[in-house]
C-alpha positions in Angstrom: 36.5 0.8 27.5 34.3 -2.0 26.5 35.3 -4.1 23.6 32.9 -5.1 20.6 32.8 -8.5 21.4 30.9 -7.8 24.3 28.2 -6.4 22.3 24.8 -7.9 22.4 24.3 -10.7 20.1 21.2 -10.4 17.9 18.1 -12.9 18.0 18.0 -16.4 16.5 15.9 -16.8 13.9 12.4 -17.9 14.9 10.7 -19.5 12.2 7.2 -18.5 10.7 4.2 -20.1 11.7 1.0 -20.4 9.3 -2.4 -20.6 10.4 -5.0 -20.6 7.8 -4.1 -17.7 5.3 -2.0 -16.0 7.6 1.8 -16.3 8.2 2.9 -14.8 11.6 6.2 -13.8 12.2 8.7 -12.3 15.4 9.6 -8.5 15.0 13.0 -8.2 16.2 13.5 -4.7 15.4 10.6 -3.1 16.5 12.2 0.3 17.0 13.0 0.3 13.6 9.3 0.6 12.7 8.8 3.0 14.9 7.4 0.8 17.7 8.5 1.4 21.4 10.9 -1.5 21.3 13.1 -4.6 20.1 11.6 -7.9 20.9 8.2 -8.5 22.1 6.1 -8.5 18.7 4.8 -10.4 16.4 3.3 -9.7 12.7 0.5 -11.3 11.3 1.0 -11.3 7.5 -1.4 -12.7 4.3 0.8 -15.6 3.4 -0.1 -15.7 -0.3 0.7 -11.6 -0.6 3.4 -10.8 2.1 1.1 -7.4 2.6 1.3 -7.0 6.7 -2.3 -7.2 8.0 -1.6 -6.2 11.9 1.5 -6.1 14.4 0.2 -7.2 18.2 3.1 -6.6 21.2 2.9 -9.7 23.2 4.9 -8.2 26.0 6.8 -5.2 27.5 10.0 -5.3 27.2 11.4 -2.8 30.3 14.2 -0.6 30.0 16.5 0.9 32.8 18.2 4.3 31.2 21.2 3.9 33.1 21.8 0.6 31.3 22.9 0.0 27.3 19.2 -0.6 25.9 20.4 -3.1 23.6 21.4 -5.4 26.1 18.1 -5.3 27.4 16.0 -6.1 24.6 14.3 -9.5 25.1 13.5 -10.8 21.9 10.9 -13.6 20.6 12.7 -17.0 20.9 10.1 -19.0 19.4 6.7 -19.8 18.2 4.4 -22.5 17.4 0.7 -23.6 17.1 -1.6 -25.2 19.3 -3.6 -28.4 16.4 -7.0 -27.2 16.2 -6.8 -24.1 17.6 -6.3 -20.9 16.6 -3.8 -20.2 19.5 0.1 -19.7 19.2 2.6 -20.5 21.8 5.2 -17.7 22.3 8.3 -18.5 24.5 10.9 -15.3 25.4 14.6 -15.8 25.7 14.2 -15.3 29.4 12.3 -18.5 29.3 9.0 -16.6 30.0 5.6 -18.0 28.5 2.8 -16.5 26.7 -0.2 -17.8 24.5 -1.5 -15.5 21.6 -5.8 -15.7 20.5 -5.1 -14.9 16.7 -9.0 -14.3 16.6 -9.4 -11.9 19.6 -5.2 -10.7 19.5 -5.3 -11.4 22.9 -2.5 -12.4 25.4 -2.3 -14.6 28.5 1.0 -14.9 30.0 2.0 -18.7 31.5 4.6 -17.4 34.0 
């Protein structure tokens, strides 16, 4: 029997970034809201009312049934912004690289 302390440890807290009038944040616990998993999305948020204005999954975070699913979640590690550009800089806990377009909500990975 496995004991407790081998449970997965949640995500570090990955601070906000703000570009213009919106604040965007990691959402850890996607499945919570309803959304097909942990890890892997961010929020984009008015930062003078809080009020969520869109969520955008940045990637997919796979799942293997025979496996615990929350030791596979991969969660947002952290997250900053590119100076004059309306681009943020998304890094995974597996070390994986993405850039987010807040205009267009698009998403290149960087490998």
């Amino acid at each position: 029997m496995e004991s407790p302390s081998k449970k997965r440890v949640g995500p570090a807290e990955v601070r906000p970034v703000t570009i213009g009038n919106i604040r965007f944040e990691a959402v850890h616990w996607g499945k919570a809201r309803g959304l097909r998993q942990n890890g892997g999305y961010i929020a984009a948020l008015d930062a003078a009312s809080g009020k969520e204005l869109w969520t955008l999954k940045v990637y997919d975070v796979q799942y293997d049934g025979d496996l615990e699913a929350d030791k596979q979640d991969v969660f947002i590690a952290s997250m900053s912004k590119r100076l004059l550009q309306n681009l943020l800089d998304i890094t995974d806990e597996r070390g994986k690289k993405y850039v987010v377009d807040i205009k267009t909500r698009s998403v290149k990975s960087q490998g």
